[in-house]
DSSP file (Angstrom, degrees, kcal/mol; ACC not computed):
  #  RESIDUE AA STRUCTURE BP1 BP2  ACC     N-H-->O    O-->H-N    N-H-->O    O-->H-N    TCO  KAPPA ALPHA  PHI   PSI    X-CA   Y-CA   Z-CA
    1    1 A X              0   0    0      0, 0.0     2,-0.1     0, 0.0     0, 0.0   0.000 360.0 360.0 360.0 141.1    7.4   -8.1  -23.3
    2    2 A X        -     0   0    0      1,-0.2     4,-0.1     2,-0.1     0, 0.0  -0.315 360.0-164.9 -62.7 148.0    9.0   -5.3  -21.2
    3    3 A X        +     0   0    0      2,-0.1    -1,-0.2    -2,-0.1     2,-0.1   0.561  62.6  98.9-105.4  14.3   11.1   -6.1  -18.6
    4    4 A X  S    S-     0   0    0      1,-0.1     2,-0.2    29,-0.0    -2,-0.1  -0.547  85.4-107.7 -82.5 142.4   10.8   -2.2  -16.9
    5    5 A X        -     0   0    0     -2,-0.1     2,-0.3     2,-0.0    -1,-0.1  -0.471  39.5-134.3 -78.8 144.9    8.5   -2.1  -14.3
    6    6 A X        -     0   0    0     -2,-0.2    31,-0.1     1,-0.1    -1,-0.0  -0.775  11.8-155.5-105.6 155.3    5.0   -0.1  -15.3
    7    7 A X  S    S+     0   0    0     -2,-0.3     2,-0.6     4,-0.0    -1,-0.1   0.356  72.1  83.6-115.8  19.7    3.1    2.3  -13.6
    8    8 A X     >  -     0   0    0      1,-0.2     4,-0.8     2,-0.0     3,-0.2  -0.853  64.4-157.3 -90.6 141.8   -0.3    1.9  -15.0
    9    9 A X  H >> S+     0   0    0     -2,-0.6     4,-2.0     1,-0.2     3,-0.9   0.838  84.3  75.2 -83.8 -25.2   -1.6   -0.8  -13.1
   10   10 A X  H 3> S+     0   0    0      1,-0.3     4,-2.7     2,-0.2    -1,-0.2   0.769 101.8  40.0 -32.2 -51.1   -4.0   -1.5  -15.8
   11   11 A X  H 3> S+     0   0    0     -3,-0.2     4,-1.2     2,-0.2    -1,-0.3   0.454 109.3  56.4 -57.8 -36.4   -1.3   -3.0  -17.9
   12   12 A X  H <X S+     0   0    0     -3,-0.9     4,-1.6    -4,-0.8    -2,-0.2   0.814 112.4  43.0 -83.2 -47.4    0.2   -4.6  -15.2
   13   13 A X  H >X>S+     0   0    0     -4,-2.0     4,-1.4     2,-0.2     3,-1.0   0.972 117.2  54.1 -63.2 -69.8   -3.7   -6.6  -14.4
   14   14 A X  H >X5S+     0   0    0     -4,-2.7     4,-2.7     1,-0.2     3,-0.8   0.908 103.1  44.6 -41.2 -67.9   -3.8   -7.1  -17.7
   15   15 A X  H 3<5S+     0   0    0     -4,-1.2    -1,-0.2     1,-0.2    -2,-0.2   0.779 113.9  56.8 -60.2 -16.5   -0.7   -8.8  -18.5
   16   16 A X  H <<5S+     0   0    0     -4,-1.6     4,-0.3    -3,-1.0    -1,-0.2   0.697 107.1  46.6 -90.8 -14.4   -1.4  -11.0  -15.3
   17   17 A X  H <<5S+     0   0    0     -4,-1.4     3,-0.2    -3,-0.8    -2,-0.2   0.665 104.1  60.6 -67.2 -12.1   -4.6  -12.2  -16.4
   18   18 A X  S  <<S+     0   0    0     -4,-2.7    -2,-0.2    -5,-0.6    -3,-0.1   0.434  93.5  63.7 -92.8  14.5   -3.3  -12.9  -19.5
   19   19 A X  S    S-     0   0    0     -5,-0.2    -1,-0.2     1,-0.2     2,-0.2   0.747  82.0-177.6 -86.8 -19.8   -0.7  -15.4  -18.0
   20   20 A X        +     0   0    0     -4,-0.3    -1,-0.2    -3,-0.2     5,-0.1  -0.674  53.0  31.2  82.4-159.3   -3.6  -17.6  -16.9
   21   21 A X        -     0   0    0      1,-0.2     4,-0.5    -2,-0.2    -4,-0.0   0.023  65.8-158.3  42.2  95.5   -2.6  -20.7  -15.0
   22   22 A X  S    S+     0   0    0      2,-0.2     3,-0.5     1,-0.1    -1,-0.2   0.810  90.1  60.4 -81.1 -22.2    0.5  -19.9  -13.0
   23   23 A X  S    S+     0   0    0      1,-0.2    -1,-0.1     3,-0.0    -3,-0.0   0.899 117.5  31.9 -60.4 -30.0    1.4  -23.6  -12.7
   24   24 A X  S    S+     0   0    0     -5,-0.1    -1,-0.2     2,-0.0    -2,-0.2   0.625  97.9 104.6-105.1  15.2    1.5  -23.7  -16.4
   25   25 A X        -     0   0    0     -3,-0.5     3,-0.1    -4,-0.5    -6,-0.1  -0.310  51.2-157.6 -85.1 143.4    2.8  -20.0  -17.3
   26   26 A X  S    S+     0   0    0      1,-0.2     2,-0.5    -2,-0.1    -1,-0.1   0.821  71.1  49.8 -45.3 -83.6    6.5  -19.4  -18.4
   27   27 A X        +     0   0    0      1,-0.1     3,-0.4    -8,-0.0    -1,-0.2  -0.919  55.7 175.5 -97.4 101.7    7.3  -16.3  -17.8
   28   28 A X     >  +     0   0    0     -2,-0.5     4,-1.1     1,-0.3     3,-0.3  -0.049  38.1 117.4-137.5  45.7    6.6  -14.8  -14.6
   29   29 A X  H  >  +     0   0    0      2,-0.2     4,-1.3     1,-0.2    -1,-0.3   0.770  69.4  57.8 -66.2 -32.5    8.0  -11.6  -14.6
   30   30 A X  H  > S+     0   0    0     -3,-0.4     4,-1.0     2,-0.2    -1,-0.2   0.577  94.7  61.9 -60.1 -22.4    5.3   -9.7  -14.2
   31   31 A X  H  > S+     0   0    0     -3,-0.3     4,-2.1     2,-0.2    -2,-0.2   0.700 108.4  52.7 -84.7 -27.5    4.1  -11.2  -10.9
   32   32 A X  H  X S+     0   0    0     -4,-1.1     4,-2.7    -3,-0.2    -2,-0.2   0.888 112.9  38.2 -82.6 -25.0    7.5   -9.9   -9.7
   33   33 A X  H  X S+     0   0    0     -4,-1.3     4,-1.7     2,-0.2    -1,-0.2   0.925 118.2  51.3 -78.8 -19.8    7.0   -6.4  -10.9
   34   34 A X  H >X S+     0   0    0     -4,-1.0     4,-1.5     2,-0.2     3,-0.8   0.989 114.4  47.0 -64.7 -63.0    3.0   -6.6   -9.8
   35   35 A X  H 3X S+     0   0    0     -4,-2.1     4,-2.1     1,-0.2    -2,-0.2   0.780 113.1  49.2 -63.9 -19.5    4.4   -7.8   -6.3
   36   36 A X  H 3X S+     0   0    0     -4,-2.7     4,-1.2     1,-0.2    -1,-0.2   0.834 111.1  43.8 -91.0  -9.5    7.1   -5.0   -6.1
   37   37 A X  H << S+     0   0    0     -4,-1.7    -1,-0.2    -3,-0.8    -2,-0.2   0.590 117.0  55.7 -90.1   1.3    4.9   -2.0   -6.9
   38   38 A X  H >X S+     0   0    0     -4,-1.5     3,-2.6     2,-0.2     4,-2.3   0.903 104.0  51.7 -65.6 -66.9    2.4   -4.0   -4.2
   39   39 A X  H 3X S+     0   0    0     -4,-2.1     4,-3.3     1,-0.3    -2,-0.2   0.901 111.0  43.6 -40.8 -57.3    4.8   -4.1   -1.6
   40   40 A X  H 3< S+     0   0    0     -4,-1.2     4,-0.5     2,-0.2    -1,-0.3   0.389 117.7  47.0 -84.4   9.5    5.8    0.1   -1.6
   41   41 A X  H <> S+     0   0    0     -3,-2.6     4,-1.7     2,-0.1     3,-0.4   0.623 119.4  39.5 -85.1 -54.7    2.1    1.1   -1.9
   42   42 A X  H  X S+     0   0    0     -4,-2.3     4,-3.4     1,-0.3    -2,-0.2   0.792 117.2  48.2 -33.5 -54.9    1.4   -1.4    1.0
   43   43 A X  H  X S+     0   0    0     -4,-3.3     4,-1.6    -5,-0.4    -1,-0.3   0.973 114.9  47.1 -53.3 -63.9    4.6   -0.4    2.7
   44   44 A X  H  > S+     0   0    0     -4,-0.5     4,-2.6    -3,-0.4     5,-0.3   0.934 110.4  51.7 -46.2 -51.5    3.4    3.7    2.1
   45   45 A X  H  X S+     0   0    0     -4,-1.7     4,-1.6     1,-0.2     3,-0.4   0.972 112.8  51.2 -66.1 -48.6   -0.7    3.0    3.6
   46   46 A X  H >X S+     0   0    0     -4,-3.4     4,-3.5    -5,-0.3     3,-2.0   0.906 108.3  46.0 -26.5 -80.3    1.1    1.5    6.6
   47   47 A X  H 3X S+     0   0    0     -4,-1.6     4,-0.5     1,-0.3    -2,-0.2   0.651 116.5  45.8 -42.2 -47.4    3.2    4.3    7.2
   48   48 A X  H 3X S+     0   0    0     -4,-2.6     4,-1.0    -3,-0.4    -1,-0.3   0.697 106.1  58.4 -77.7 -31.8    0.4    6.7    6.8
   49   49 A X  H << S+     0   0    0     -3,-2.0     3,-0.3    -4,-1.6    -2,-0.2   0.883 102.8  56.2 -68.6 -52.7   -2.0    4.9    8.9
   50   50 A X  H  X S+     0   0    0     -4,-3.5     4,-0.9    -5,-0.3    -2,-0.2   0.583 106.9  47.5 -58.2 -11.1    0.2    5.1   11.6
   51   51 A X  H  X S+     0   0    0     -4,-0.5     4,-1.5    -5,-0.4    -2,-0.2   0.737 114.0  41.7 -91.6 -19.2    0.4    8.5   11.5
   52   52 A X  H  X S+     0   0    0     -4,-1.0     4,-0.8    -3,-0.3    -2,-0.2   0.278 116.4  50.2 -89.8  -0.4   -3.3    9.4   11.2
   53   53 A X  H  > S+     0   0    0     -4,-0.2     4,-2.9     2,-0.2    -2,-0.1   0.806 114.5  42.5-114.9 -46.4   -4.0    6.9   13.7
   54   54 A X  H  X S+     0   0    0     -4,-0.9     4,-1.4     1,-0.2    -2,-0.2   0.939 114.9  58.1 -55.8 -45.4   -0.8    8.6   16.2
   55   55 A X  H  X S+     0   0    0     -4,-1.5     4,-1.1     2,-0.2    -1,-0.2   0.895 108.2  39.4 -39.0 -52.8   -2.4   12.1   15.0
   56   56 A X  H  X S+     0   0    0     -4,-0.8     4,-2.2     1,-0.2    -2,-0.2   0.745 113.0  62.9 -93.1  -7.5   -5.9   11.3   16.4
   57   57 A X  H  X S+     0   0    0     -4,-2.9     4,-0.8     2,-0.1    -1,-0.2   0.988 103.8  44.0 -16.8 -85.4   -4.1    9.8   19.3
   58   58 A X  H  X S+     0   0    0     -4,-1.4     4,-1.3     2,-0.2    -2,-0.2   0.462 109.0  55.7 -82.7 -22.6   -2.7   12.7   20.2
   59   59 A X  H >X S+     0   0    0     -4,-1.1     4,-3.0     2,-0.2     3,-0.8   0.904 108.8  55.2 -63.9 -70.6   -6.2   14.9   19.7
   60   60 A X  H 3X S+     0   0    0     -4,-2.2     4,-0.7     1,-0.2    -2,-0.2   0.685 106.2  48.1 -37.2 -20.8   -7.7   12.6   22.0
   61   61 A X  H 3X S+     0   0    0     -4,-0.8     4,-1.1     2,-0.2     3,-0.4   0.907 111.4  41.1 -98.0 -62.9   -5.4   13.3   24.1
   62   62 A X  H <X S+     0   0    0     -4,-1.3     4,-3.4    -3,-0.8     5,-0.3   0.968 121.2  54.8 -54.2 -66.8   -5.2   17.7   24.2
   63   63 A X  H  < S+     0   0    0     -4,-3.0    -1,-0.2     2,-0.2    -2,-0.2   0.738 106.6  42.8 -59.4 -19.9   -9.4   17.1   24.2
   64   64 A X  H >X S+     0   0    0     -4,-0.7     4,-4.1    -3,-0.4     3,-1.6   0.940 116.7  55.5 -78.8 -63.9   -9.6   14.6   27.5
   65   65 A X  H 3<>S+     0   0    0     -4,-1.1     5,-1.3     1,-0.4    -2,-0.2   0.877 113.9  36.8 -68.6 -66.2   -7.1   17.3   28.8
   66   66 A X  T 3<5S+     0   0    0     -4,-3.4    -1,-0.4     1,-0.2    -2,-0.2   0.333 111.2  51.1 -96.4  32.4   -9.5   20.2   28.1
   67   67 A X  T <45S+     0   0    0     -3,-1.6     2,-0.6    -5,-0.3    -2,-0.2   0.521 106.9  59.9 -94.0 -51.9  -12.8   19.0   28.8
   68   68 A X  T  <5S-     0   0    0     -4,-4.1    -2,-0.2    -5,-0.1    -3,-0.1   0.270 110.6-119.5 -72.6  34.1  -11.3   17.8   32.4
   69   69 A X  T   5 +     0   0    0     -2,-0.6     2,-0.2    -5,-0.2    -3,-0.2   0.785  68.7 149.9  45.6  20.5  -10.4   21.5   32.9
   70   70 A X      < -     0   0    0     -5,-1.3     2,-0.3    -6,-0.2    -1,-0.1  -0.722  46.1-129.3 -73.4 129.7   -6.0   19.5   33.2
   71   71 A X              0   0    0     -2,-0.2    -6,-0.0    -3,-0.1    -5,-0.0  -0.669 360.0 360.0 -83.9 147.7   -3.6   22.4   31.8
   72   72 A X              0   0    0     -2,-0.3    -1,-0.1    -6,-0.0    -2,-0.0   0.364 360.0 360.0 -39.8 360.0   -1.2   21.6   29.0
């Protein structure tokens, strides 16, 4: 088994059902490379969610403004 992290995640699922059991598994290298390529997409959809979410903030905010006739 590799120890380089993969980036089909297929391969990665796969080789983590196939440990089974984690109490009785061996080798559990693969739950650390599954948990670090978890961790940076998680970390990325954050990052992006706060920014769509600041974006339509900030709409709401210009439209309130011109519907109540309030200049920029």
């Amino acid at each position: 088994m590799s120890h380089h992290r993969r980036t089909d995640g297929r391969t990665v699922h796969n080789e983590l059902a196939a440990i089974g059991d984690p109490a009785r598994a061996g080798d559990l290298s693969v739950v650390d490379r599954f948990k670090g390529a978890r961790e940076t997409t998680n970390i990325m959809r954050t990052l992006l969610c706060t920014a769509a979410l600041g974006c339509l903030a900030h709409c709401l905010k210009l439209h309130g403004r011109g519907a109540a006739g309030v200049p920029d």
